[in-house]
N, C-alpha and C positions, 0 to 999 in steps of 0.2 A: 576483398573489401571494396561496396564501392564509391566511387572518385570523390562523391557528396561528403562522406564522411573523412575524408583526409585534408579536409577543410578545418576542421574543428582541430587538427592535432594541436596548433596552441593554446587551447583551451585547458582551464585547470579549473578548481572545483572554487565557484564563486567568480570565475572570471572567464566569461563567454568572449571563442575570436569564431569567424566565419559566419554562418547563417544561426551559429546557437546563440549570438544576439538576439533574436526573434524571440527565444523560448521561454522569459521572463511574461512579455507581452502575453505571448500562447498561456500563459500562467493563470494570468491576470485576467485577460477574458474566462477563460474557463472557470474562472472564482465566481467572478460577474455572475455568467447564464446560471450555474450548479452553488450557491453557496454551502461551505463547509460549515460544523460548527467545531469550538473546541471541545474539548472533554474536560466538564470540570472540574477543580480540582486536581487537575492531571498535575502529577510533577513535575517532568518531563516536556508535556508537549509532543511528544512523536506522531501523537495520532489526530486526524479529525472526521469527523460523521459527516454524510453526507445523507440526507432520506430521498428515496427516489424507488422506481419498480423494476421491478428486475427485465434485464435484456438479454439472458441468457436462457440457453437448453434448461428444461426442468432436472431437478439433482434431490434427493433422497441421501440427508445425509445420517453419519454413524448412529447418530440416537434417535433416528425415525423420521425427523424431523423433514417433511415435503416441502420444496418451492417449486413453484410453477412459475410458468412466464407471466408478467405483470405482476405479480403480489408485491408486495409492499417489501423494500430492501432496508438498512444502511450499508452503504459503500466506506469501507474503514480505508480512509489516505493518509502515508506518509508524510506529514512536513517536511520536506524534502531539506530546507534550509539548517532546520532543525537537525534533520541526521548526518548532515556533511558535518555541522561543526561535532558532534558525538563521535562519528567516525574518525573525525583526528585525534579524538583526547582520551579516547576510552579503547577497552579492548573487547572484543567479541563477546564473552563471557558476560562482562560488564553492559555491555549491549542488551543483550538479551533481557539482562533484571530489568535493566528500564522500562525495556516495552513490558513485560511480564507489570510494571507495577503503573504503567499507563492502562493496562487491562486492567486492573484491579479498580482504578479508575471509574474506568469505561462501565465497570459491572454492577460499582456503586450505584454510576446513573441511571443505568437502566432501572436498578433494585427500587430508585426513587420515583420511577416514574416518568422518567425523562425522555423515554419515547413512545413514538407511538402506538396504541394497543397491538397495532395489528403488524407490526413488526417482528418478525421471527429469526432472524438471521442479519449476520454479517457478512459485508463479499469485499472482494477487492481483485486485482490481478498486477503481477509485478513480472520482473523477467528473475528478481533475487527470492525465487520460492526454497530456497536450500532450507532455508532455519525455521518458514512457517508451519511446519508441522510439531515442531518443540513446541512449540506456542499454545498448540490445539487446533490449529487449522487444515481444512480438508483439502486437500492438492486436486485441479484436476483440469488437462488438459482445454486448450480452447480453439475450437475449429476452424480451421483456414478458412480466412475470409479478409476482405476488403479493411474491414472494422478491426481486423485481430493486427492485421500490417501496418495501419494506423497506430494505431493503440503501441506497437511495439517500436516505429519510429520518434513517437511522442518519447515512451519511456527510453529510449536508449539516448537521448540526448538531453534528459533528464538527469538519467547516470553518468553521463560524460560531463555534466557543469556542474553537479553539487556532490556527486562523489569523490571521495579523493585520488580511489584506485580505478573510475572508470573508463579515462582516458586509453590508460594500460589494459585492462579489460580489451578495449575495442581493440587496438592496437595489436593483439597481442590473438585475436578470434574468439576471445571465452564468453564473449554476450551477441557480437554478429551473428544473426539469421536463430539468436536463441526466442521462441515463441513464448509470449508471456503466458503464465500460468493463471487462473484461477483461483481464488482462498477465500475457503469458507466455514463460517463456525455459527452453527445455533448459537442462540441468546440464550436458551438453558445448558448448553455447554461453556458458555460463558462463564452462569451462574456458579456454577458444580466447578472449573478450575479456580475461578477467580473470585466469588463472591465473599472469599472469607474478610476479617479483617487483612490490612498490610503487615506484613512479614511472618503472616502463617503460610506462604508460598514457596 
């Protein structure tokens, strides 16, 4: 492990010591430049949209559905705040309905019109891709680069301040030097899992 990260071992979920001070702020601007929206009507809250163009390799996903580089994205983010206090109160299982009925949500708005035309897909990237395929989501690698070790020092001290188990995680090697994933799901995959009414799911 290295030294940078044995700074943070006081750290617990909600309560930043060492330099994960900083990662509120890093929050906060990152809100600023990219704002998120909610999803409305969500339950929950787990999720928020971000619209933006894709910075990724082109990907061909399960229903046909082509992205190229630039096209028009939403980026689906975790309320990270959000799922630390869920992660202490509920259990996996429990977990999973929620997000299942924040897509539900989510699928509403698009049904309404709430984005925009030329929007086809949903992306995101976590270092926790274990459950997004339950979901509907499409797993897939993302290539070393300067952006990918970024992006996974962001999120690993992400998971070290607002999860409850990522302290332990790090401590422990199950997230050190793990590369964050990729996850992605057409809008008409959306529709077809989630468009029904709630609790036909």
């Amino acid at each position: 492990m290295r030294a940078w990260w044995r700074l943070v071992f006081g750290s617990r979920s909600g309560q930043a010591r060492g330099f994960l001070r900083f990662w509120p702020l890093w929050e906060w601007l990152t809100l600023r430049v990219m704002p998120h929206h909610e999803i409305p009507n969500a339950p929950h809250h787990l999720f928020e949209v971000q619209f933006t163009r894709v910075d990724a390799n082109p990907i061909t996903l399960p229903d046909g559905t082509y992205i190229k580089r630039r096209d028009p994205i939403a980026i689906l983010h975790v309320n990270s705040r959000v799922l630390a206090r869920i992660v202490r109160e509920t259990t996996p299982w429990q977990q999973l309905r929620m997000m299942r009925e924040d897509l539900q949500a989510l699928a509403r708005w698009v049904a309404a019109g709430g984005f925009p035309r030329d929007v086809h897909a949903l992306y995101g990237y976590t270092l926790l891709g274990r459950s997004a395929p339950r979901l509907g989501f499409t797993l897939r690698r993302r290539p070393s680069s300067i952006r990918t070790r970024l992006d996974r020092f962001f999120l690993m001290g992400i998971l070290v301040l607002y999860h409850p188990g990522g302290r332990e995680r790090l401590a422990h090697g199950t997230t050190y030097e793990t590369e964050p994933v990729e996850t992605w799901m057409s809008l008409d995959e959306l529709q077809r899992r989630y468009g029904g009414p709630v609790g036909k799911k």
